[in-house]
TORTITI-794254 format. One record per atom (N, C-alpha, C): x, y, z. Coordinates in steps of 0.001 Angstrom, whole numbers, padded with zeros to 6 digits, always signed. Layout:
N
XYZ/...
***
This chain:
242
+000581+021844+005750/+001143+022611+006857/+002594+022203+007092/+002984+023252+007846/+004617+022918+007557/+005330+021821+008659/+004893+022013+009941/+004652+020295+010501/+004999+019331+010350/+003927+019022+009201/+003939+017849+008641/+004470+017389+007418/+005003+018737+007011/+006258+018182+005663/+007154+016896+006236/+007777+016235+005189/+009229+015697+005066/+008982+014410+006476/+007502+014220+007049/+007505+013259+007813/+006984+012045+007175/+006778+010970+007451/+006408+009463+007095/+005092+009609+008018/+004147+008559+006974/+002993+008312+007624/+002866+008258+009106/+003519+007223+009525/+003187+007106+010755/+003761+007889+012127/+004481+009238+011218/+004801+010067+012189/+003807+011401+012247/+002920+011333+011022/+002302+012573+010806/+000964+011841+011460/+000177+010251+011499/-000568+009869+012383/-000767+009910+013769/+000341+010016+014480/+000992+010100+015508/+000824+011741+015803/+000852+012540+015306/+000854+014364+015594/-000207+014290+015185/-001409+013745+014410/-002553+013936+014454/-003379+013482+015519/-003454+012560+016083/-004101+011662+017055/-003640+012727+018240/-001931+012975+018924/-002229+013692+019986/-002711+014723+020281/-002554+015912+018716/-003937+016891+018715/-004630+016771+018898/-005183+015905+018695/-007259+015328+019020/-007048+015177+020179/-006541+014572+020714/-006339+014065+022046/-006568+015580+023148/-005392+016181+022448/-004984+017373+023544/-006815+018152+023596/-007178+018412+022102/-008541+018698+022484/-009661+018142+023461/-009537+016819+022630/-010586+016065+023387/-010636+016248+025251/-009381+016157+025391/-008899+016552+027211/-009753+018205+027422/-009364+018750+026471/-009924+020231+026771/-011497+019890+026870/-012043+020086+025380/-013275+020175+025109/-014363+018543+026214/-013682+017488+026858/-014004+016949+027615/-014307+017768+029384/-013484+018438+029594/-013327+019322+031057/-014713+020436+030799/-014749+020788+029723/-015883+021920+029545/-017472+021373+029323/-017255+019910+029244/-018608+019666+028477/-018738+018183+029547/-017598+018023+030801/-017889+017456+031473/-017857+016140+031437/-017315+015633+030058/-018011+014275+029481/-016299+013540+029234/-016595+012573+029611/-015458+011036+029126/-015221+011119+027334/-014164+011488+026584/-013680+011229+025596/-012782+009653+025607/-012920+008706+024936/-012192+007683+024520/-011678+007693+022859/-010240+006686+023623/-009679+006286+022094/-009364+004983+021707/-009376+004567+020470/-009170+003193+020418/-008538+002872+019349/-007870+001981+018979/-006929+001553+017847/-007773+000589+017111/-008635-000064+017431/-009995-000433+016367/-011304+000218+016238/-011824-000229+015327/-013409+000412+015383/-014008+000390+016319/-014067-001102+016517/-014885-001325+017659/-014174-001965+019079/-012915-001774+019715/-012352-002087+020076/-012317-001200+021801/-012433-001827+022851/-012293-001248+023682/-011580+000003+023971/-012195+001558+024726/-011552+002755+024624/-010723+003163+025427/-009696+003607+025593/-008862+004237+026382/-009360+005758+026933/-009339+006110+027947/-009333+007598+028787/-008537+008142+028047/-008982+009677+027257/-008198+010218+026647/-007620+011174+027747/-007809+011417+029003/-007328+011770+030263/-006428+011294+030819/-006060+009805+030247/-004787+009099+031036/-003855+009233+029831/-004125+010089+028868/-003003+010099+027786/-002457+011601+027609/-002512+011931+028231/-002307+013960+028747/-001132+013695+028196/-000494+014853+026939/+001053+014853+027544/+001255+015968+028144/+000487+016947+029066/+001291+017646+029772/+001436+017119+030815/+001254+015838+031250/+001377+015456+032536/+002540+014620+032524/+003264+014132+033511/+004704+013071+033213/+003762+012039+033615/+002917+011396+034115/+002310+010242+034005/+002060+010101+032251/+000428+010921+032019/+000376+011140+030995/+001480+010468+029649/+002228+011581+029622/+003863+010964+028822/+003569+009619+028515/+003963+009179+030071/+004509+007836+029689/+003255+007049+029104/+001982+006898+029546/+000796+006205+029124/+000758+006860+027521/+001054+007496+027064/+000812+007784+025786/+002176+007431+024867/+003384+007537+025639/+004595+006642+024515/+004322+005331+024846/+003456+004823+026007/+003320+002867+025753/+002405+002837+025091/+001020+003686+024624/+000008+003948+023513/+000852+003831+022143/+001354+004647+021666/+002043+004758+020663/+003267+003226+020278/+003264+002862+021492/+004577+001943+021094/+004321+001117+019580/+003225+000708+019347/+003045+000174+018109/+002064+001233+017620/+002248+001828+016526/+001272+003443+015835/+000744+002340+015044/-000686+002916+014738/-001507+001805+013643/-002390+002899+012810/-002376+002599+011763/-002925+003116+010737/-004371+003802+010595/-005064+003530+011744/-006146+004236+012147/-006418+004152+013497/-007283+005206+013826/-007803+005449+015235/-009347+005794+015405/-010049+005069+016577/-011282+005565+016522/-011831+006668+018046/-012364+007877+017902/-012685+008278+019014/-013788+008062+019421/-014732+008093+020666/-015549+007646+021199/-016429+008279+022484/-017406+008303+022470/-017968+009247+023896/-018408+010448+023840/-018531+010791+022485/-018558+012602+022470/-020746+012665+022576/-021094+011604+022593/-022415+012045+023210/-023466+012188+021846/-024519+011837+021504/-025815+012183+020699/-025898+013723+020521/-025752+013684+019170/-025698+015834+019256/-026852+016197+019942/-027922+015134+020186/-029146+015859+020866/-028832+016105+022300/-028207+015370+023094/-027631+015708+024486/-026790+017183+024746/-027365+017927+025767/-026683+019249+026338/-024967+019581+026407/-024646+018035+026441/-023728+018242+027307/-022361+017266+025819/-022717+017475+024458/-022539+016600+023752/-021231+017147+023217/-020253+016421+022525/-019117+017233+021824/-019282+017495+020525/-019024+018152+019561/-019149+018173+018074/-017578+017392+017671/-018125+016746+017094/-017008+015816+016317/-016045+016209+015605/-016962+017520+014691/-015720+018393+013911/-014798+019646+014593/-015644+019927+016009/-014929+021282+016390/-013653+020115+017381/-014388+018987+017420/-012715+018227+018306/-011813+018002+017182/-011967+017731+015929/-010952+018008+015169/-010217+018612+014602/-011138+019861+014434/-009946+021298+013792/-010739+021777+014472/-009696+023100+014674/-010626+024770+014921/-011688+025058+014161/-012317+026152+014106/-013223+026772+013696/-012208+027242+012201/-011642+027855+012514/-010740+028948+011095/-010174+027925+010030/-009567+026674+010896/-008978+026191+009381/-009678+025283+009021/-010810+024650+009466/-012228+024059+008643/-012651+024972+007852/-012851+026023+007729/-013615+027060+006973/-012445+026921+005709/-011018+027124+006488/-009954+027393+005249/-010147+026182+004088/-010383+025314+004837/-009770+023480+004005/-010947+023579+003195/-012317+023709+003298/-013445+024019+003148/-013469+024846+001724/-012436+026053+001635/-012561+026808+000786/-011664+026038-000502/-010620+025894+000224/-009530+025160-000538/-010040+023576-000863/-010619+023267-000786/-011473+022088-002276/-012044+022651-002831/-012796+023557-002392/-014121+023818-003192/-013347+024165-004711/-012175+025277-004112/-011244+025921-005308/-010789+024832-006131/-010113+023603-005483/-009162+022585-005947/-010602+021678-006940/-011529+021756-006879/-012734+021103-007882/-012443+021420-009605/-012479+022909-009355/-012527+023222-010815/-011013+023413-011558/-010235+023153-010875/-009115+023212-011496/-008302+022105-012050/-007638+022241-013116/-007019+021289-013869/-005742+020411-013145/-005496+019649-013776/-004363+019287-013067/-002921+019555-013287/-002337+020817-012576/-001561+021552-013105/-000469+021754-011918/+000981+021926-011853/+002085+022086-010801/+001104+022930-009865/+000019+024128-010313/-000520+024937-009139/-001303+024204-008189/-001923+023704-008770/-002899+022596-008057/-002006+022225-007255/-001207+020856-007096/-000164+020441-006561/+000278+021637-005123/+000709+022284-005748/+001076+023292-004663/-000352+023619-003742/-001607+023867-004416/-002325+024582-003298/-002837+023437-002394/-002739+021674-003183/-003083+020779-002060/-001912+020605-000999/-000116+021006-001336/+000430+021056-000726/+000183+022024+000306/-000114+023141+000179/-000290+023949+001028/-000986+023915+002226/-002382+023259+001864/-003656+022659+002608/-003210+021001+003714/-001464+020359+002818/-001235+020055+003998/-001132+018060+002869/-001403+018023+002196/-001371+016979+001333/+000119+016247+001107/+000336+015253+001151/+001376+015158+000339/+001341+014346-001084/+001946+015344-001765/+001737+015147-003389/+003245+015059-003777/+003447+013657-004581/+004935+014126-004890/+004881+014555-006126/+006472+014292-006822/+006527+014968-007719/+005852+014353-009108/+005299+015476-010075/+004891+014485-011585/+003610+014106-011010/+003159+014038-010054/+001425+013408-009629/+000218+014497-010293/-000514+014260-011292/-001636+014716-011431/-003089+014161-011184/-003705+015336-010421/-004925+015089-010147/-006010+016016-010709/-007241+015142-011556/-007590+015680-012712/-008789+016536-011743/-009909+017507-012720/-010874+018166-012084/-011990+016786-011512/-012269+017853-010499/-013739+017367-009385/-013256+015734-008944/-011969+015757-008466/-011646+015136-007360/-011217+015406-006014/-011771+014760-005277/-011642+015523-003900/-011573+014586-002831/-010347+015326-002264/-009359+015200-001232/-010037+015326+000340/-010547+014125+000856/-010539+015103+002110/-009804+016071+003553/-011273+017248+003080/-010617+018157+004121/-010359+017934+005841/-011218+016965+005795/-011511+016586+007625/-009648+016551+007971/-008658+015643+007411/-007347+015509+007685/-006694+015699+006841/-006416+016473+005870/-005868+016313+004786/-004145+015640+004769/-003389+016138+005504/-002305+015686+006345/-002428+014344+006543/-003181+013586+006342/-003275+012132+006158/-003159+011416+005005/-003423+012552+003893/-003286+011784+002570/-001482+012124+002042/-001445+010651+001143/-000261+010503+000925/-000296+010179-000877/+000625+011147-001666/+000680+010246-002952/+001719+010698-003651/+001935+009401-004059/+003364+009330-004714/+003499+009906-005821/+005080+009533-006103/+005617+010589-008017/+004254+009507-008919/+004456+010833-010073/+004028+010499-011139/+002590+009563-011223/+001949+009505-010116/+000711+009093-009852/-000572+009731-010424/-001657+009176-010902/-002517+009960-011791/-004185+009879-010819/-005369+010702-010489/-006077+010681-009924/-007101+010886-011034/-007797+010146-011525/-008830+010499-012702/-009989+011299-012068/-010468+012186-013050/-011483+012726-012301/-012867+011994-011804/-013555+012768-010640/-014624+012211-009640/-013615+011153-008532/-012231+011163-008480/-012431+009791-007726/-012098+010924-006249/-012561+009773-005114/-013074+010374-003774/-011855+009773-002912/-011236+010259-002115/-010085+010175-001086/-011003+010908+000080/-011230+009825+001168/-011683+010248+002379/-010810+009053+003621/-010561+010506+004349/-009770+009615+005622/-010874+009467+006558/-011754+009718+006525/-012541+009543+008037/-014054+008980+007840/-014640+008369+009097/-016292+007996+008632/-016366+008390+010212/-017815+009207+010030/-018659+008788+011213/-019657+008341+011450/-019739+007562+012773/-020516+006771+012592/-021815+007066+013868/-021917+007734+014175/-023340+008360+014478/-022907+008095+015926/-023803+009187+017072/-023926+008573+018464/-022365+008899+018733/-022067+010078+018227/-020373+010727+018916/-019254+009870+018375/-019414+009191+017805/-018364+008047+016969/-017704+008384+015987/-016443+008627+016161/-015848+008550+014241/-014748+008027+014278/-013811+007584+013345/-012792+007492+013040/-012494+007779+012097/-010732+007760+011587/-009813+008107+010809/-008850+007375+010728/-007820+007556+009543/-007096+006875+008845/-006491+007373+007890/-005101+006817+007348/-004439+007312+006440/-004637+006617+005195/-004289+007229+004075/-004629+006861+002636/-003209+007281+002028/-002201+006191+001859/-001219+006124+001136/-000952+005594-000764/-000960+006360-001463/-000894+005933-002604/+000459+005970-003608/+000633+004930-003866/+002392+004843-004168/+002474+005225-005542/+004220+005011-005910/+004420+005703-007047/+003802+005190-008584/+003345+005990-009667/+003363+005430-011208/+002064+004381-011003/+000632+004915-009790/-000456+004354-009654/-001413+004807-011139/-002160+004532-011060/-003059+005203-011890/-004683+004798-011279/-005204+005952-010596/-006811+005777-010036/-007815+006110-011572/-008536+005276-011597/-009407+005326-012871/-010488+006245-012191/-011390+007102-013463/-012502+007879-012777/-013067+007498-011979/-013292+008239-010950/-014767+007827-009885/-013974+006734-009118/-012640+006201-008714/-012740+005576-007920/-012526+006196-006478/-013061+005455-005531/-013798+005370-004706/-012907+005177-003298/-012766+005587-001920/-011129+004855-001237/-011461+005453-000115/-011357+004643+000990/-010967+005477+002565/-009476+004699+002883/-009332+004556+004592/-008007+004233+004514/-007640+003100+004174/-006166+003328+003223/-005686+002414+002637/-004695+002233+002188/-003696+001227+002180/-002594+001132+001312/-001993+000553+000408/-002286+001677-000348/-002163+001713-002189/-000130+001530-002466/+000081+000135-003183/+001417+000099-003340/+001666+000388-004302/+003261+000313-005086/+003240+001055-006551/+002925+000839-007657/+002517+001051-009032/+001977+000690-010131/+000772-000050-009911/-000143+000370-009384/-001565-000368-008700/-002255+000734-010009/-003260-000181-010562/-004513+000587-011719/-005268+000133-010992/-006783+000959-010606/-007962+000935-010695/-009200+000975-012025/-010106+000299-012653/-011075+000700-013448/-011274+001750-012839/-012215+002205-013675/-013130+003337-013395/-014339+003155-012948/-014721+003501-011897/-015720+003827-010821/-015334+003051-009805/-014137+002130-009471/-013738+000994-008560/-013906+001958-007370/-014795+001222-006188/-014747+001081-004732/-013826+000162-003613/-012423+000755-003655/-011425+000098-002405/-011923-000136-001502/-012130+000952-000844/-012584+000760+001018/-013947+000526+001137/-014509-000365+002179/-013476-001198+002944/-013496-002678+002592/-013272-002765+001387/-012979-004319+000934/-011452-004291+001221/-010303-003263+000670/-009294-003507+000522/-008364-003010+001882/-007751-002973+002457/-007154-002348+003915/-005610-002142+002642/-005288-002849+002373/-004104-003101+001283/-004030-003603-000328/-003282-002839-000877/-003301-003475-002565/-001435-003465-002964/-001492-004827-003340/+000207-005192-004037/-000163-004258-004894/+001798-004194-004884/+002605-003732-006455/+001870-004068-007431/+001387-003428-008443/+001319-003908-009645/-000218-004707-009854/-000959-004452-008790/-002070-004955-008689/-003000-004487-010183/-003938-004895-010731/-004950-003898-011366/-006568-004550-010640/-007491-003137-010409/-008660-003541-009243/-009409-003054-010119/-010830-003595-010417/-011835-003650-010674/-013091-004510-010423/-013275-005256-011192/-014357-005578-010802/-014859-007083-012457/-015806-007991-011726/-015889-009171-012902/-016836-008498-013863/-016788-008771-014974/-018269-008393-016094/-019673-008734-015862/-020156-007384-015791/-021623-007783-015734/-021998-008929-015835/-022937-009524-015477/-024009-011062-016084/-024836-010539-016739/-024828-010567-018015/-025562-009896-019571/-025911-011055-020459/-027109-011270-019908/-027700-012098-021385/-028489-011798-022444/-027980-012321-023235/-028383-011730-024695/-029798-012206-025443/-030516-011148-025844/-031652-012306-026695/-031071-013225-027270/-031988-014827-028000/-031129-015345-028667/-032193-015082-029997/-031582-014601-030853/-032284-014391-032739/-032902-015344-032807/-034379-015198-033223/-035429-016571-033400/-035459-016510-034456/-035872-017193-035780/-036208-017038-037182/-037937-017590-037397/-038335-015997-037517/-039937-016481-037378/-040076-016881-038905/-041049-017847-039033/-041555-018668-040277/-042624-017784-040710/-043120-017313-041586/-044694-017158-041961/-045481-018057-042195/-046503-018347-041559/-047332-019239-041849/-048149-019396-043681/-048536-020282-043910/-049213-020033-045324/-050581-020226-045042/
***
């Protein structure tokens, strides 16, 4: 989305969070119920009511919120979907129309090669892909924020590997996070990642699981994993008896 072009992580985190927010204030007034936010998982919640920015209180409680932006956020309070009075987790995050859109746009981005079009249609959906980055078939981007994912030039995504910014965690709970991946990386198949930050020339094996062992990976890192424990028969030399 166009928004969020040409911004830095932690300015496009920052326009994501007060969207939620601005909802959560809405879809909280209709459903009656306390929305919270928090800068850890499990970390005490803030009134997403005392962070209004249409209010000049508001304002200010939400630029001393922001004064330090952190790399993830958790929301809180939206209620057991079995309760009347409960929020849906996904309608506080997008609309109705462009879940369906983002929705369509992987499904498309699965079977396709990794080609400048590609590139463009994850740009479109809101990705940032720089330049020279290929991402091979049936890897997938998630749609929940896509605007959260970040990846650098000439970066390679082997196919199956999974980019997800968000988990929920049951009982109205979720959070999110950004997934930065720097330049001349190379993700081996099937690896595996929520939020995280991926620095430059970082290799993964193939099938490697980042998150949440890793929050961060150096320059030049390579991630995998130790060798099986494989023991071998040992060759007996049977005798024949006489």
């Amino acid at each position: 989305m166009k928004k969020y072009r040409d911004k830095s992580p932690e300015e496009v985190i920052k326009l994501v969070t007060i969207e939620i927010i601005e909802r959560a204030i809405k879809l909280g007034k209709k459903k009656n119920r306390t929305v919270f936010i928090s800068k850890t998982s499990g970390g005490k919640g803030t009134d997403v009511n005392t962070l209004n920015p249409k209010t000049k209180e508001g304002q200010i409680n939400l630029e001393q919120f922001f004064k330090s932006t952190r790399r993830h956020y958790t929301f809180s309070g939206l209620g057991s979907p079995e309760e009347p009075d409960a929020i849906n987790w996904r309608i506080l995050n997008l609309p109705f129309g462009r879940r369906m859109l983002l929705v369509f746009q992987v499904l498309l981005s699965f079977v396709l090669k990794g080609t400048p079009f590609k590139n463009k249609l994850y740009r479109w959906m809101g990705i940032h892909v720089g330049k020279g980055a290929e991402i091979m078939q049936m890897v997938w981007l998630d749609h929940f924020r896509p605007e959260l994912i970040f990846i650098g030039e000439n970066a390679l995504l082997g196919a199956f590997t999974q980019l997800t910014v968000h988990a929920y965690e049951g009982s109205g709970k979720f959070r999110y996070g950004l997934i930065e991946i720097g330049n001349n990386c190379k993700m081996g198949a099937g690896t595996g990642m929520g939020p995280i930050l991926i620095e430059d020339n970082v290799r993964t094996l193939p099938g490697a699981t980042l998150s949440p062992y890793f929050s961060r990976i150096k320059a030049g890192s390579i991630v995998g994993w130790n060798p099986p424990n494989v023991k071998e028969v040992k060759s007996v030399d049977v005798k024949g008896e006489k």
